[in-house]
DSSP file (Angstrom, degrees, kcal/mol; ACC not computed):
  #  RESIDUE AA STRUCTURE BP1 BP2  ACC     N-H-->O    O-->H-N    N-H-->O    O-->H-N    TCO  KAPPA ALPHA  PHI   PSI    X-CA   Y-CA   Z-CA
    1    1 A X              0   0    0      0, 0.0     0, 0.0     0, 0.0     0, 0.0   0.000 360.0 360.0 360.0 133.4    0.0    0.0    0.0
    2    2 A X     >  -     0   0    0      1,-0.1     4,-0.7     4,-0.0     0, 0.0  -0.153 360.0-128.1 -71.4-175.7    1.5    3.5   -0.8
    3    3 A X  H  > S+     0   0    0      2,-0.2     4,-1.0     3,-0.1    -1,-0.1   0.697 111.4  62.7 -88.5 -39.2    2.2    6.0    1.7
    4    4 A X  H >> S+     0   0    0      2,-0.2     3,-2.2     1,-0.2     4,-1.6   0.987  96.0  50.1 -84.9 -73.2    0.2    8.1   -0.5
    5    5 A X  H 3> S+     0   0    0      1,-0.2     4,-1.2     2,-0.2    -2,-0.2   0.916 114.1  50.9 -42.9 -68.5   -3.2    6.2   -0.3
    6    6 A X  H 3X S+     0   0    0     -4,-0.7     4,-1.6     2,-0.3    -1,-0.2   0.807 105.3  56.0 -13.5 -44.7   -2.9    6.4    3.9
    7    7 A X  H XX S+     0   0    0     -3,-2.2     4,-1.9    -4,-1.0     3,-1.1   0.998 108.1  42.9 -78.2 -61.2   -2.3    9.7    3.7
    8    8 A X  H 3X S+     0   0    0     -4,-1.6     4,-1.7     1,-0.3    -2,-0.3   0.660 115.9  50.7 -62.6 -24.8   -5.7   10.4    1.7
    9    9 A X  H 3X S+     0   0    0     -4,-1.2     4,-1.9     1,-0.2    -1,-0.3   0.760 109.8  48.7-111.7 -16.3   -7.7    8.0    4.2
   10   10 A X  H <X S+     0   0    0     -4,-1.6     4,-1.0    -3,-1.1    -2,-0.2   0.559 114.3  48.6 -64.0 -23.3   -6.3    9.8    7.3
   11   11 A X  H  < S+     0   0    0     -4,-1.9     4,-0.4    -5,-0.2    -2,-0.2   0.943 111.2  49.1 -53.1 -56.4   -7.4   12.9    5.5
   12   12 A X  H >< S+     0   0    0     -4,-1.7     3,-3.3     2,-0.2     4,-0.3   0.978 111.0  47.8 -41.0 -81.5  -10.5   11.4    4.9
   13   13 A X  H >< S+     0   0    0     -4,-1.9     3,-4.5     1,-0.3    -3,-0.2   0.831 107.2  57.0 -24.9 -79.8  -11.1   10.2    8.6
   14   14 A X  T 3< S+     0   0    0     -4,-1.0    -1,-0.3     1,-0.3    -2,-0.2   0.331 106.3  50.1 -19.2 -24.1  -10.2   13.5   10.0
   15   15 A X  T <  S+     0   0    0     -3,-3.3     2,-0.4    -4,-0.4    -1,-0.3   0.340  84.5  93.3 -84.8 -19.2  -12.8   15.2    8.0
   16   16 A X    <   +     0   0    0     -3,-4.5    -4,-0.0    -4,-0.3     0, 0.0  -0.764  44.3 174.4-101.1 136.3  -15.6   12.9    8.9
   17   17 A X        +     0   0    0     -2,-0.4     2,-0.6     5,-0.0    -1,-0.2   0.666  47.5 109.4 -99.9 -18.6  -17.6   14.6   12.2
   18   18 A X     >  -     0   0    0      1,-0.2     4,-1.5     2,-0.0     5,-0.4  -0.468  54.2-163.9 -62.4  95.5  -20.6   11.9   12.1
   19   19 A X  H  > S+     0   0    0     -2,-0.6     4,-2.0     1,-0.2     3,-0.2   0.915  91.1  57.3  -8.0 -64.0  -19.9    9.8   15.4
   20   20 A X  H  > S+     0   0    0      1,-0.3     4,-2.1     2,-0.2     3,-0.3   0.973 112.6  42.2 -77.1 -58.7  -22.1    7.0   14.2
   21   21 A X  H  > S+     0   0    0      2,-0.2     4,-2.0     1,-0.2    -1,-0.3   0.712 105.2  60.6 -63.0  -8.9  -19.7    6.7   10.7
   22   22 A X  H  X S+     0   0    0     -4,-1.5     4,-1.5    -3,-0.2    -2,-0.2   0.676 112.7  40.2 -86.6 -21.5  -16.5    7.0   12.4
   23   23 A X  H  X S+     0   0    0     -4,-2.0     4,-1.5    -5,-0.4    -2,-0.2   0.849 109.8  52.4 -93.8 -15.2  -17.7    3.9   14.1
   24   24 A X  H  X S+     0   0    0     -4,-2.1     4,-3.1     2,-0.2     3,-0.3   0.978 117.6  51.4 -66.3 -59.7  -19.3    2.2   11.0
   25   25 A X  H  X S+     0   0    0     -4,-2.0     4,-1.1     1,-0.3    -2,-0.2   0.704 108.2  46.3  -2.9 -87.0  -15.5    3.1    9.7
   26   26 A X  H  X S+     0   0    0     -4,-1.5     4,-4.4     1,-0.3    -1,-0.3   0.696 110.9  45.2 -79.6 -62.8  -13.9    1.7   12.3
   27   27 A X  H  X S+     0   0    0     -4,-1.5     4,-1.8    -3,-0.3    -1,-0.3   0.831 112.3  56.5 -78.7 -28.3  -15.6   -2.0   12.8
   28   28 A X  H  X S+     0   0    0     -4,-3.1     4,-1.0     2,-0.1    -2,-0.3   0.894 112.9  39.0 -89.4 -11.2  -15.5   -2.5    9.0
   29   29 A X  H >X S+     0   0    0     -4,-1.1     4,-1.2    -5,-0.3     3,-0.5   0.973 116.4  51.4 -75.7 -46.1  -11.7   -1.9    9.0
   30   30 A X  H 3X S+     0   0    0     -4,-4.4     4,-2.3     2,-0.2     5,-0.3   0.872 112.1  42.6 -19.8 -62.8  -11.3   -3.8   12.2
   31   31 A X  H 3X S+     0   0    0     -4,-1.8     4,-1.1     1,-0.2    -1,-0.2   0.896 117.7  50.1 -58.9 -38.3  -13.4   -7.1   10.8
   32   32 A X  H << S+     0   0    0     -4,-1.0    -1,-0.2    -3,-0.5    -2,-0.2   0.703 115.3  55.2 -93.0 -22.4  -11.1   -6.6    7.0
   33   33 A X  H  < S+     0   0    0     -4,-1.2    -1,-0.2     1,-0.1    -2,-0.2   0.884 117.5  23.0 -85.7 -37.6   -8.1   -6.4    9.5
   34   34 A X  H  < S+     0   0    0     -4,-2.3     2,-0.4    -5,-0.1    -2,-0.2   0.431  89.8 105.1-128.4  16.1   -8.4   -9.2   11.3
   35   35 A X     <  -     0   0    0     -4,-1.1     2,-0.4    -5,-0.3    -4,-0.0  -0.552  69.0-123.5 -75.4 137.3  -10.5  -12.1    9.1
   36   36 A X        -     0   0    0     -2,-0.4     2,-0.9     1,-0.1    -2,-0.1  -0.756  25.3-114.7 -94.3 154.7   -8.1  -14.7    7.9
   37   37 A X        -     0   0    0     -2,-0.4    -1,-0.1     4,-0.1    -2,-0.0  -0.692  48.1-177.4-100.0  92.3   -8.5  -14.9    4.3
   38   38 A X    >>  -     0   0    0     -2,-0.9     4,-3.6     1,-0.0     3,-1.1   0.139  37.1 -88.9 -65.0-177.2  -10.0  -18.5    3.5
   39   39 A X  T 34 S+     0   0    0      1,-0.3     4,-0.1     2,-0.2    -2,-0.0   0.965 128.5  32.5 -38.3 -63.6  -10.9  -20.7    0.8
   40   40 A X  T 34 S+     0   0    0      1,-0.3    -1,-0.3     2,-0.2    -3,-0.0   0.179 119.5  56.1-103.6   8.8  -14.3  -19.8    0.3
   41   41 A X  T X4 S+     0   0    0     -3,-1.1     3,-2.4     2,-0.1    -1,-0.3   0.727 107.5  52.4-100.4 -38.7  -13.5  -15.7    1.5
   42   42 A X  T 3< S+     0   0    0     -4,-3.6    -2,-0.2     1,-0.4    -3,-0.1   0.418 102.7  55.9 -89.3  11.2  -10.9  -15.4   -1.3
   43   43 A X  T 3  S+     0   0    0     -4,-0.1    -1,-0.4    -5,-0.1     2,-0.2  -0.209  90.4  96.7-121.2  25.7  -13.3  -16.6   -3.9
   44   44 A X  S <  S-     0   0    0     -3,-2.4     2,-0.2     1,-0.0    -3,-0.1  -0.592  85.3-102.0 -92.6 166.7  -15.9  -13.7   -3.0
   45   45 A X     >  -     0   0    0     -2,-0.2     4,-2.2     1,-0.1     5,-0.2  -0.633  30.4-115.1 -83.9 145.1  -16.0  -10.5   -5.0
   46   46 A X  H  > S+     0   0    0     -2,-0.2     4,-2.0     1,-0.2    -1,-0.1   0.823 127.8  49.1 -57.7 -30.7  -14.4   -7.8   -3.2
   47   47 A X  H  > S+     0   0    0      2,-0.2     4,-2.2     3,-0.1    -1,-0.2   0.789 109.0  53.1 -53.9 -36.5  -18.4   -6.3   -3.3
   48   48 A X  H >> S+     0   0    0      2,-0.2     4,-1.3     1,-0.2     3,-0.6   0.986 110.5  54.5 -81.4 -65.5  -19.7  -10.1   -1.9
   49   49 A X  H >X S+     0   0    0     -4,-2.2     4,-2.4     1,-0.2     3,-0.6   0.821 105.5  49.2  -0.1 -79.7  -16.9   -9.3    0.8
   50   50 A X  H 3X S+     0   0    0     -4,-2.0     4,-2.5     1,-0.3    -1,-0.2   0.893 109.9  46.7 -46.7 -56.2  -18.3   -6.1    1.7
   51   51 A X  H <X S+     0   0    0     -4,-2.2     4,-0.8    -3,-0.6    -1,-0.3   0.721 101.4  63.9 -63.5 -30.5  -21.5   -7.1    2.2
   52   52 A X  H XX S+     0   0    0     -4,-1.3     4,-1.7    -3,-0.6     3,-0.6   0.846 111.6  42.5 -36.1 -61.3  -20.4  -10.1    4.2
   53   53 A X  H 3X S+     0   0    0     -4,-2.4     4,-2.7     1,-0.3     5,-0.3   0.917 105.1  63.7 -81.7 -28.2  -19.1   -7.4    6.7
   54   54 A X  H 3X S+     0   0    0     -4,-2.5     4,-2.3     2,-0.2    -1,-0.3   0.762 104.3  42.8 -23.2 -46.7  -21.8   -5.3    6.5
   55   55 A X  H <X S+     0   0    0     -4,-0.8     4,-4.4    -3,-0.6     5,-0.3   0.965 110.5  57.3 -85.3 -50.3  -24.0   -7.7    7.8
   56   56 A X  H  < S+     0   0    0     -4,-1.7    -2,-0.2     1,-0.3    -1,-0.2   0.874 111.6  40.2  -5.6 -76.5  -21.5   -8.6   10.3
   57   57 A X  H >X S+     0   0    0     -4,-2.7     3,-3.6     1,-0.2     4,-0.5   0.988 117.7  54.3 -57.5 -52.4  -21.4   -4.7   11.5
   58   58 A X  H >< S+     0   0    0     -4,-2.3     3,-2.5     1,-0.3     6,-0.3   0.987 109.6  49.1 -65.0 -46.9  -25.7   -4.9   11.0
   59   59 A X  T 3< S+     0   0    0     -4,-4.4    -1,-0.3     1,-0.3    -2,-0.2   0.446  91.6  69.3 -86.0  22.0  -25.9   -8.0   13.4
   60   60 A X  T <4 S+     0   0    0     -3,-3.6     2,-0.6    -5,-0.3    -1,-0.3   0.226  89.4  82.4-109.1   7.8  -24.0   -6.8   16.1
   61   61 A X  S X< S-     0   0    0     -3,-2.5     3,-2.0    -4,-0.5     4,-0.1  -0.944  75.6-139.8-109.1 119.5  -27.1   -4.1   16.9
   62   62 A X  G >  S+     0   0    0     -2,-0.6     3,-1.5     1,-0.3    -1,-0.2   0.606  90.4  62.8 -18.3 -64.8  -29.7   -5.4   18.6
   63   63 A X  G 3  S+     0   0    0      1,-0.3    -1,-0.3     3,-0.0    -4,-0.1   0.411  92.8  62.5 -61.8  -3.1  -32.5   -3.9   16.9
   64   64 A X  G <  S+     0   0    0     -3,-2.0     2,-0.5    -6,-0.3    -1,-0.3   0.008  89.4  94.4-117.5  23.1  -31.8   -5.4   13.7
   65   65 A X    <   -     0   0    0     -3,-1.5     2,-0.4    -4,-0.1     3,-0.0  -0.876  62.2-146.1-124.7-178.5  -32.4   -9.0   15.1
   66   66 A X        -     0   0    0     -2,-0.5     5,-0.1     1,-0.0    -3,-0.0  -0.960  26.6-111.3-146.1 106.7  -35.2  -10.9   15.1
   67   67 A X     >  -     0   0    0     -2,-0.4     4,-0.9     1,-0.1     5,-0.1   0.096  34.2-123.2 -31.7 146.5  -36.0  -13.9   18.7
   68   68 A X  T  4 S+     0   0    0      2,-0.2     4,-0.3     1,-0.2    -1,-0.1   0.463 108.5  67.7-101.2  14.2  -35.7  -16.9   17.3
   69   69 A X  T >> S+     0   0    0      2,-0.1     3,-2.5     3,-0.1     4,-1.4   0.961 100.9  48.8 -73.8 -56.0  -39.2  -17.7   18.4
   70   70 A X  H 3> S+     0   0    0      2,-0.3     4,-1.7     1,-0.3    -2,-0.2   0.648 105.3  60.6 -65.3 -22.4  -40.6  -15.2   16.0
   71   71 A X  H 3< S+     0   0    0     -4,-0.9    -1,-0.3     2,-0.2    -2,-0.1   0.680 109.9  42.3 -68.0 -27.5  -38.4  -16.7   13.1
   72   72 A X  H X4 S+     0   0    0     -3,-2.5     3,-0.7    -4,-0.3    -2,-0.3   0.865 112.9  55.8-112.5 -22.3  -40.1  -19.8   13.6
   73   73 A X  H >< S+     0   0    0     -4,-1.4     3,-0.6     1,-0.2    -2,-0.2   0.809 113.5  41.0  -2.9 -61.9  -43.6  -18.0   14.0
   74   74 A X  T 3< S+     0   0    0     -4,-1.7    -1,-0.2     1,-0.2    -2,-0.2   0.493 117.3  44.1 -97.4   6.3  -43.3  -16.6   11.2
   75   75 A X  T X  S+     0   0    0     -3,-0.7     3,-1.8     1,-0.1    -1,-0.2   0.232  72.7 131.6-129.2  31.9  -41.7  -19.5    9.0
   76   76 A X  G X   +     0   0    0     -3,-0.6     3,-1.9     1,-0.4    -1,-0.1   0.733  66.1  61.8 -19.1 -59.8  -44.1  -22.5   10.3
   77   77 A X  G 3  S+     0   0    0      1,-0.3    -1,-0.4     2,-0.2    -2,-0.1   0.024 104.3  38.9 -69.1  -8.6  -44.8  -23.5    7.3
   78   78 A X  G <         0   0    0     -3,-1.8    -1,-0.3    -6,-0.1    -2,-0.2  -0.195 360.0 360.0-149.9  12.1  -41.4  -24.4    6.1
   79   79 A X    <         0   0    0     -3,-1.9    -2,-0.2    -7,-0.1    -3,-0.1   0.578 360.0 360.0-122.6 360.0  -40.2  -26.0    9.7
C-alpha cells in the first residue's frame, strides 16, 4: 500500500464529524483487519466481501435481530 493512499484515508477520517460513521468506519476496518482470508472468503467479489461485513457490523445491533421464536412463527410453514 502506498504512503500516498494512507495519507488520503487519514485525511479522509479527520474530516468525517458523524460519530455514528467514524464507528461504521472503524468496525469495517477492524473485521477486513483481522479475518483470515480462507478458501471460500478469497473466492468472494471484493463487493460479496463487503457485504459479508456489513451484515456482520448490522448484526452486532440489537435492533436489527429478530427472537428466534418469532423466526419460527413466522416461518411455520417451512419447519
Amino acid at each position: 500500500m502506498t504512503v500516498s493512499l494512507k495519507q488520503k484515508l487519514h485525511t479522509l477520517i479527520d474530516k468525517i464529524e458523524n460519530e455514528s460513521i467514524l464507528n461504521e468506519l472503524y468496525q469495517i476496518l477492524t473485521a477486513k483487519s483481522t479475518i483470515k482470508e480462507g478458501l471460500l472468503w478469497g473466492q468472494l467479489s471484493a463487493e460479496q466481501q463487503n457485504e459479508v461485513l456489513q451484515s456482520l457490523i448490522e448484526s452486532q445491533d440489537p435492533l436489527n435481530l429478530i427472537s428466534n421464536e418469532e423466526v419460527k412463527r413466522n416461518h411455520i410453514k417451512w419447519l
